[in-house]
PABATI-870902 format. One line per 3 residues: number of its first residue (from 1); for each residue x, y, z of N, C-alpha, C. Coordinates in Angstrom, 3 decimals, decimal comma. Each point is the difference from the previous one (the first is absolute). Example, Ala and Ser with C-alpha at 12.3 -4.5 7.8 and 13.67 -1.06 7.14 Angstrom:
1	13,190 -5,690 7,800 -0,890 1,190 0,000 0,900 1,200 0,000 ~ -0,350 1,050 -0,720 0,820 1,190 0,060 -0,770 1,090 0,730;
//
This chain:
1	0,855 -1,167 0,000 -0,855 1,167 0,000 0,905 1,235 0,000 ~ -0,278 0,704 -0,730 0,894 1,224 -0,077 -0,485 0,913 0,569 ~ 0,515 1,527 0,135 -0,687 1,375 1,273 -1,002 -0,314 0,017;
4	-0,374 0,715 -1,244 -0,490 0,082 -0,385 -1,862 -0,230 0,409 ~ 0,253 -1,484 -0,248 -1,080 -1,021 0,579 0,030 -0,147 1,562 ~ 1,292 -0,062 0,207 -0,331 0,498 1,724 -0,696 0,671 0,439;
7	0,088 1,287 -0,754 -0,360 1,037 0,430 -1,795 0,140 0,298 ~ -0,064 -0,654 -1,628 -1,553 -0,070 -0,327 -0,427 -1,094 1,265 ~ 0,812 -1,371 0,181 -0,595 -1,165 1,048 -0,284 0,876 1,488;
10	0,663 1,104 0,494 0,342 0,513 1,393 -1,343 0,888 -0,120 ~ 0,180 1,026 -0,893 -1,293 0,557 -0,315 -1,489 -0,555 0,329 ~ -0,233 -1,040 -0,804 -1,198 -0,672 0,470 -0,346 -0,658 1,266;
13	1,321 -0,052 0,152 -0,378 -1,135 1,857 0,152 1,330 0,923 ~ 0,669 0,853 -0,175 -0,497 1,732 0,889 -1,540 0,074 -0,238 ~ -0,459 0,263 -0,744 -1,395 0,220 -0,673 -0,717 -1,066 0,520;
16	0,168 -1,169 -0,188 -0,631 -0,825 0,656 -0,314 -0,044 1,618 ~ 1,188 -0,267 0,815 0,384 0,415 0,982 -1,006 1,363 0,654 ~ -0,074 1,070 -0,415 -0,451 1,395 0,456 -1,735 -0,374 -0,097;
19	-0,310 -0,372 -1,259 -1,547 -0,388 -0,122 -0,555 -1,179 1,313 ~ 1,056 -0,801 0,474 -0,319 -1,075 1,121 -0,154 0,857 1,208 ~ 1,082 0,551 0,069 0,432 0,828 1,198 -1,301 1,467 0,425;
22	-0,627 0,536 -1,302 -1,095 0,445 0,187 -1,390 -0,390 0,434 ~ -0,126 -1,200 -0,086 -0,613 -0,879 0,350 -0,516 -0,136 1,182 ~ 1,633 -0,255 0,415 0,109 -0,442 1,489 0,029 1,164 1,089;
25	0,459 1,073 -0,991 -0,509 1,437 0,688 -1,379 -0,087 0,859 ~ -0,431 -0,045 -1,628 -1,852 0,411 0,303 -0,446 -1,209 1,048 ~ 0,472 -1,095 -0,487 -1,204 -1,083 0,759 0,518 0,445 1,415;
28	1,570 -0,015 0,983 0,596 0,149 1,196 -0,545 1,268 0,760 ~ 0,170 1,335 -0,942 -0,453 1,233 0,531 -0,983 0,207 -0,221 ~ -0,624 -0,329 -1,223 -1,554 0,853 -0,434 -0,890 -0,892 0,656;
31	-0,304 -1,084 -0,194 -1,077 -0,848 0,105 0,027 -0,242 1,990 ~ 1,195 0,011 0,356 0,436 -0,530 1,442 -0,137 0,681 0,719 ~ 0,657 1,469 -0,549 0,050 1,107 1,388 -0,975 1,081 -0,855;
34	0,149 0,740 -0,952 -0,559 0,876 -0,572 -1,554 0,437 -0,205 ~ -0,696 -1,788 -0,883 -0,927 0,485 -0,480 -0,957 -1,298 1,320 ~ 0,676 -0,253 1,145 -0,428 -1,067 0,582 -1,825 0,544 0,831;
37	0,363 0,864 0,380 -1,813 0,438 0,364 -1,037 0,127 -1,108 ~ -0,137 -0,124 -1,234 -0,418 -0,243 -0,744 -0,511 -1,135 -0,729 ~ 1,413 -0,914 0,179 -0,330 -1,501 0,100 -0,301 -0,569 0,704;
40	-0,464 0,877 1,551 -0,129 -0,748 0,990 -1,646 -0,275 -0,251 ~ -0,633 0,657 -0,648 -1,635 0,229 -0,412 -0,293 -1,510 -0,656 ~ 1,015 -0,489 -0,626 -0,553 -0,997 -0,800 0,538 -1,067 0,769;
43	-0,728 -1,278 -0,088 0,175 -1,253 1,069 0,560 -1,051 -0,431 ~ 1,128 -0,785 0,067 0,315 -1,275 -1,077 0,006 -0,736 1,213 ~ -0,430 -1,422 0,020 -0,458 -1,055 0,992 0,175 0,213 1,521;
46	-1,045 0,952 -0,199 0,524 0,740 1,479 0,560 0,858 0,712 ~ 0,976 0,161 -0,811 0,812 1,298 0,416 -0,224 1,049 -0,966 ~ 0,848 1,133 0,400 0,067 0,984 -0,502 0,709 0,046 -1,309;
49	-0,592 0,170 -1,158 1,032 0,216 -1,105 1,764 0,808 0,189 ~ -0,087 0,869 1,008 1,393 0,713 0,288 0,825 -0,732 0,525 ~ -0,628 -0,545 0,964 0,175 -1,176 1,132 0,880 -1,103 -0,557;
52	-0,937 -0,113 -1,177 0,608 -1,947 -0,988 1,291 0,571 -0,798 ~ -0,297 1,456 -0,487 1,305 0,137 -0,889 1,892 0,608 0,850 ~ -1,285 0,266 1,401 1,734 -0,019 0,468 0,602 -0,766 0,516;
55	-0,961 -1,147 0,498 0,361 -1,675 0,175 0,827 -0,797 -1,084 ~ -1,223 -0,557 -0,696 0,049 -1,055 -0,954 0,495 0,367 -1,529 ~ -0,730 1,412 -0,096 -0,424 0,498 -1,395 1,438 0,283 -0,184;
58	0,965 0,474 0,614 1,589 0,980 -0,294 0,691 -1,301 -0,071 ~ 0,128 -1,115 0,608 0,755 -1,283 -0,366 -0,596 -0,581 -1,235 ~ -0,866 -0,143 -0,100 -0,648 -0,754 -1,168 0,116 0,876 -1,323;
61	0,432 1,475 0,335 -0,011 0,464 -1,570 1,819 -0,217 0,395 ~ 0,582 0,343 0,825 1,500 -0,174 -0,081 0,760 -1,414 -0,826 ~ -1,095 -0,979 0,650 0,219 -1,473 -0,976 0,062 0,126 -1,208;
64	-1,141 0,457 -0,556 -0,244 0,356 -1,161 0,747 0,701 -0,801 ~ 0,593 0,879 0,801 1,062 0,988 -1,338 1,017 -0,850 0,171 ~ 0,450 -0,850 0,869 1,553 -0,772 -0,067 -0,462 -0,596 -1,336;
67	-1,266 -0,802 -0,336 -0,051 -1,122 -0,669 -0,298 1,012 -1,367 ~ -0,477 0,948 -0,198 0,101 1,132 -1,349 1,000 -0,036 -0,240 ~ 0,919 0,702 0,682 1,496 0,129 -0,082 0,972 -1,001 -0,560;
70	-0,305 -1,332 0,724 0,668 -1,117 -0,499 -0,511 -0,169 -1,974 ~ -0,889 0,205 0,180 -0,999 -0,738 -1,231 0,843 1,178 -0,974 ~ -0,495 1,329 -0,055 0,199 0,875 -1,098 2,026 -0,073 -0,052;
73	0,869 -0,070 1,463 1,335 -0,169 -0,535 -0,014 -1,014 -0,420 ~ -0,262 -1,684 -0,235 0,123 -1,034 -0,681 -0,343 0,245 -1,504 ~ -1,051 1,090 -0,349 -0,304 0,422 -1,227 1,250 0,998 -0,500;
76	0,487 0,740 0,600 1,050 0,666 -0,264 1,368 0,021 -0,186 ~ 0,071 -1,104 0,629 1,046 -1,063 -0,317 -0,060 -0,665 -1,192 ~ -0,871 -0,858 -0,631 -0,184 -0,262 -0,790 -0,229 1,061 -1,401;
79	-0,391 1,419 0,349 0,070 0,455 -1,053 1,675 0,613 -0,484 ~ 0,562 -0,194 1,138 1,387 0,810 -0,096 0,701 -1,057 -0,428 ~ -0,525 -1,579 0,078 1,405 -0,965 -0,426 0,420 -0,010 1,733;
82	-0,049 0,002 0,746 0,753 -0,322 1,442 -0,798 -0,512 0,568 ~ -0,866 -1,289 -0,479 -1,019 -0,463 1,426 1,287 -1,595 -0,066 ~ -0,668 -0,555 1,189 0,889 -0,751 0,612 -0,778 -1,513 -0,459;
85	0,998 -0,837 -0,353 -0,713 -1,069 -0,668 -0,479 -1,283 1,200 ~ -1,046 -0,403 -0,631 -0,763 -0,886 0,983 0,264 -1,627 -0,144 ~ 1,277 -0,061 -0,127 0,216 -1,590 -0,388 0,766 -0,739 0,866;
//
């Protein structure tokens, strides 16, 4: 791979990276601490919607972006020629 393509491979996994990381902004601060009296109005099995997302809801989307993350760099790898062979 030349700079070149480095450059372009680093690029996208920043970009990638920042779009996850916004994410995890919103769901940690917005949904948890921010917009949490609001969600507290609405009820998911019992509890408080604010309640579940600063519990359950902030791990369960955190899972989730590891496994985005994994998925779209395995794609990026592969588009750059550098994924790692499975044999």
């Amino acid at each position: 791979m030349d700079d070149t393509q480095r450059r372009a491979y680093w690029r996208k996994n920043l970009r990638l990276m920042a779009v996850l990381l916004a994410v995890w902004a919103l769901v940690s601060f917005g949904a948890g601490i921010l917009f949490v009296e609001p969600l507290n109005e609405i009820v998911v099995g019992g509890f408080p919607l604010g309640f579940w997302f600063s519990q359950q809801g902030s791990i369960l989307t955190f899972v989730a972006l590891i496994a985005i993350y994994v998925w779209r760099m395995d794609r990026l790898d592969r588009e750059f020629g550098v994924a790692e062979d499975e044999g």
